[in-house]
Structures are given as C-alpha cells and as structure tokens.
N, C-alpha and C positions, 0 to 999 in steps of 0.2 A: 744595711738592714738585714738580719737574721732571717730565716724560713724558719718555722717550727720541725723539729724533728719528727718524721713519721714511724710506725714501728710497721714490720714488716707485712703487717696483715692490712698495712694502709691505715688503718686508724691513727687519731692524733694520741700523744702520751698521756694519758691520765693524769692530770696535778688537784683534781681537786676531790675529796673521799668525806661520805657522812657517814656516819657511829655507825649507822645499820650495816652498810657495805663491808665493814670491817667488821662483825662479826662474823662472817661467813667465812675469812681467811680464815689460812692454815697460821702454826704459830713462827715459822721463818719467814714468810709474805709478811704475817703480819707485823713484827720487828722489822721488816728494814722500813716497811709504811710508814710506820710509828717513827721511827730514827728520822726520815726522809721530812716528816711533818714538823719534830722538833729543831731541824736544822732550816723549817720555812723554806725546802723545797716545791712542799706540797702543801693544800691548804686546806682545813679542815672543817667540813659544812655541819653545823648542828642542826 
C-alpha cells in the first residue's frame, strides 16, 4: 500500500483543479496544469 506524497510545506499534492482556480495561474503553471489534466493526472472540477 502506497502513502500519498506530501509536498514540503506538509500539504497533500493537489490533483484536483476547477475553471476558476486556473484562471488565476500564470501561463507556464498554467500549461503544465493543462498537460497534467489531459494525461488524467489531475482531474478537473466544473
């Protein structure tokens, strides 16, 4: 059984991002988000 990855600040890693959230990125965040989402890394909340 796997542990979830933490990131250094303790929090869990983000996988799951709504429309709103990403317009606030910048536009290199925002592409690799975008990439990350179309390879169904990350999942995307309407």
């Amino acid at each position: 059984m796997s542990v979830p990855k933490k990131r250094v600040n303790g929090l869990p890693k983000k996988n799951y991002w709504h429309l709103y959230s990403l317009q606030n990125l910048e536009g290199d965040k925002l592409a690799k988000i975008v990439n990350k989402i179309l390879r169904k890394e990350y999942l995307l909340i309407k």
